[in-house]
C-alpha positions in Angstrom: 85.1 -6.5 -80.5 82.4 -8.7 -80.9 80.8 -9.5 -84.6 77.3 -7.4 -83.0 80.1 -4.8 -82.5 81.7 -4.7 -85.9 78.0 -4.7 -87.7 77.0 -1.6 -85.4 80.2 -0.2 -86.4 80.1 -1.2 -90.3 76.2 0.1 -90.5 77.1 3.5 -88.4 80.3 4.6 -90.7 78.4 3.9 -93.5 75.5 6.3 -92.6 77.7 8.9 -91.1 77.6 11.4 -87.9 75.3 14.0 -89.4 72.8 11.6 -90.4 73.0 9.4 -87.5 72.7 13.0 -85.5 69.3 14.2 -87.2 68.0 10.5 -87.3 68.5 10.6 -83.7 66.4 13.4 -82.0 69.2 13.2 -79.6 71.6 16.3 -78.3 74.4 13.8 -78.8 77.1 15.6 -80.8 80.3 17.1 -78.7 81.8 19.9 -78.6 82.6 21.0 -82.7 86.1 21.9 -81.7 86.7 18.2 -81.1 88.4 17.3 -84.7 90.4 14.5 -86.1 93.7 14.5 -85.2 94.9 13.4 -89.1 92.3 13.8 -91.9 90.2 10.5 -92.7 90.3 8.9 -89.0 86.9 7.1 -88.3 86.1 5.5 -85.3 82.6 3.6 -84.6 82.9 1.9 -81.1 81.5 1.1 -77.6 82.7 3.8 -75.3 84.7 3.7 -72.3 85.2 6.9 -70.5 88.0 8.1 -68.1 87.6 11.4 -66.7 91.2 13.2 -65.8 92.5 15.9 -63.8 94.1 18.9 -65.4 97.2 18.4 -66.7 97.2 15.2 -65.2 97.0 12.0 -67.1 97.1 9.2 -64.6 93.7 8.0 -65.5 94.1 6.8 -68.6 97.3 4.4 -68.2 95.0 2.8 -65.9 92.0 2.6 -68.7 94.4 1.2 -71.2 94.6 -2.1 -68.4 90.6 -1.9 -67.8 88.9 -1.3 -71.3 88.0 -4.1 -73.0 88.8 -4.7 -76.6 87.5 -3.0 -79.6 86.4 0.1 -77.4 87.4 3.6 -77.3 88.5 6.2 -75.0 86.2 9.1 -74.5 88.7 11.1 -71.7 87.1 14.0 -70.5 89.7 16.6 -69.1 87.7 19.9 -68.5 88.8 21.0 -71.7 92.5 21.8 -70.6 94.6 21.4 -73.6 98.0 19.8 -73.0 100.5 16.1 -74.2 98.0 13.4 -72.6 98.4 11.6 -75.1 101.5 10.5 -77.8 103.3 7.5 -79.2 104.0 5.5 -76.5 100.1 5.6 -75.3 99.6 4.5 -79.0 101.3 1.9 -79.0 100.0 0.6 -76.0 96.3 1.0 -76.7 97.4 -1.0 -80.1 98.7 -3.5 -78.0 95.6 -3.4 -76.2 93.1 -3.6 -79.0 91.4 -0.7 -78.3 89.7 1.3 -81.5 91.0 4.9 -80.7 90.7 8.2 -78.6 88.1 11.0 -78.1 89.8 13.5 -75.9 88.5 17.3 -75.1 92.3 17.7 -73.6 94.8 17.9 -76.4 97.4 15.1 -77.4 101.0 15.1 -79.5 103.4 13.3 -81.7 101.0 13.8 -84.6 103.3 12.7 -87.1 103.0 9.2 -85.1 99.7 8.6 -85.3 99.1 9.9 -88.4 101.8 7.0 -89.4 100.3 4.6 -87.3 96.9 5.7 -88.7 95.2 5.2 -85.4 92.2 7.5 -84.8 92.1 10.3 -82.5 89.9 13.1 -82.3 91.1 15.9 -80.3 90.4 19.2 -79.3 94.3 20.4 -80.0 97.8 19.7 -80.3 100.5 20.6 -77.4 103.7 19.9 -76.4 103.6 20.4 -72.6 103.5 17.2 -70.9 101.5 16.3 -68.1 102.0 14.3 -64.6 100.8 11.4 -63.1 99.3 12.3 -59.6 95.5 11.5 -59.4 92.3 9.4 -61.6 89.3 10.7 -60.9 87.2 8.1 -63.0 88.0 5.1 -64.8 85.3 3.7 -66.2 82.2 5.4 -65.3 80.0 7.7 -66.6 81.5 11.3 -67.2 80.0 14.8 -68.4 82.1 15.2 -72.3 81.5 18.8 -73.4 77.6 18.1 -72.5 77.0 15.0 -73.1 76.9 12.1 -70.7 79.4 9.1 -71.8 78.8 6.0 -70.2 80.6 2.6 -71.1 79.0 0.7 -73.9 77.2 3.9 -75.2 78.2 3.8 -79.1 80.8 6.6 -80.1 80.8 7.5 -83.9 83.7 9.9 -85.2 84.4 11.0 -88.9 85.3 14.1 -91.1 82.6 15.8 -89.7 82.6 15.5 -85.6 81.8 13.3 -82.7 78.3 11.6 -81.6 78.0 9.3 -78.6 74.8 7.1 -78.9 73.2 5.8 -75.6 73.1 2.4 -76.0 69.3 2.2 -75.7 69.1 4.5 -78.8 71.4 2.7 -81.0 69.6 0.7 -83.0 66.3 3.0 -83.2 69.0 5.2 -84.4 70.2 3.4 -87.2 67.0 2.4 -88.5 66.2 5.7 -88.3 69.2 7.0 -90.1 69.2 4.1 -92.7 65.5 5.3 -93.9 66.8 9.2 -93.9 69.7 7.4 -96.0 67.7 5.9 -98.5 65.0 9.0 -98.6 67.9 11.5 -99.1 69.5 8.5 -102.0 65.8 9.0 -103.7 66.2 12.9 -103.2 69.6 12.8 -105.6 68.5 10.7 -107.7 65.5 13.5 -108.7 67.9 16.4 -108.3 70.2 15.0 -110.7 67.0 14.3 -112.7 66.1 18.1 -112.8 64.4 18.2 -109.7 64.9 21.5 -107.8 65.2 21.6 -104.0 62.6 24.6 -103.5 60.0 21.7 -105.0 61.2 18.5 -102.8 61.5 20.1 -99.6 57.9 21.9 -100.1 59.9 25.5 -100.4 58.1 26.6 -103.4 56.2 29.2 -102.2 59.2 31.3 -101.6 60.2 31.3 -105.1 58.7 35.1 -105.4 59.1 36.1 -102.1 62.9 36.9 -101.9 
């Protein structure tokens, strides 16, 4: 990843999804059932997305030769939920230097990757293996639970979801969510002071209306 890469990525963890969502005026979030595979897995990376057939998980050994360094899979499966994805694959995409998975299938060997702390973000957990027959895309843009993925477009994951930036918004985006940062830092401050939330968000009028 380059060092543009890694300061995207340092300034986008540190806001957050929700705030980099709102800042954004985007409908850029996935699907909420989308959730990290182990508790604490971030991931703030250039995309690269591999759409697969069901049950089927051909496409994404051939991603894991293609992507290029410091990205992440965003693998698109039409939401069937089944093993692409375990230990070996882990290892390999270690190997590979890629930053972790988005997947709206479902992966296994959790107790792996929780050990190998490499981020996943999943919509479930199966057993039932898949085959190796067909790759749809590799590479190119794909539809992920609504939203349009297309390589390079910035994919931010935490505790609470997924958001995938097009890469023209990002750093509107950021600025945008580093001033709600700093507004909502100032908000505290006066809560904490004795400030009441009906008075900074211009609510009090319905003090005697409830």
């Amino acid at each position: 990843m380059s060092a543009d890469h890694r300061d995207v990525g340092l300034r986008a963890l540190a806001l957050g999804t929700s705030t980099l969502y709102e800042a954004s005026g985007l409908a850029c979030s996935v699907d909420p059932m989308i959730r990290a595979a182990w508790p604490g897995a971030v991931i703030a990376a250039p995309a690269y997305p591999v759409q697969c057939s069901p049950g089927d998980n051909l496409a994404i050994h051939i991603a894991l030769e293609r992507a290029p360094r410091g990205s992440v899979l965003v693998v698109g499966t039409g939401n069937f939920v089944a093993g692409y994805w375990g230990e070996v694959l882990t290892v390999a995409a270690e190997a590979a230097g890629l930053a972790g998975l988005v997947i709206d299938g479902g992966v296994r060997d959790v107790a792996a990757l929780v050990r190998r702390r490499f981020p996943v973000f999943t919509r479930g957990v199966s057993v039932r293996g898949t085959v190796k027959a067909s790759a749809p895309s590799v590479g190119k843009p794909v539809p992920f639970t609504g939203v349009t993925v297309a390589a390079g477009d910035l994919v931010v994951a935490d505790d609470d979801g997924v958001i995938v930036l097009p890469r023209a918004d990002v750093e509107r985006t950021l600025a945008a969510g580093e001033a709600r940062a700093a507004k909502e830092a100032e908000m505290m401050r006066r809560l904490a002071s004795g400030a009441t939330t009906l008075d900074l968000l211009g609510l009090s009028p319905w003090r005697d209306r409830a």
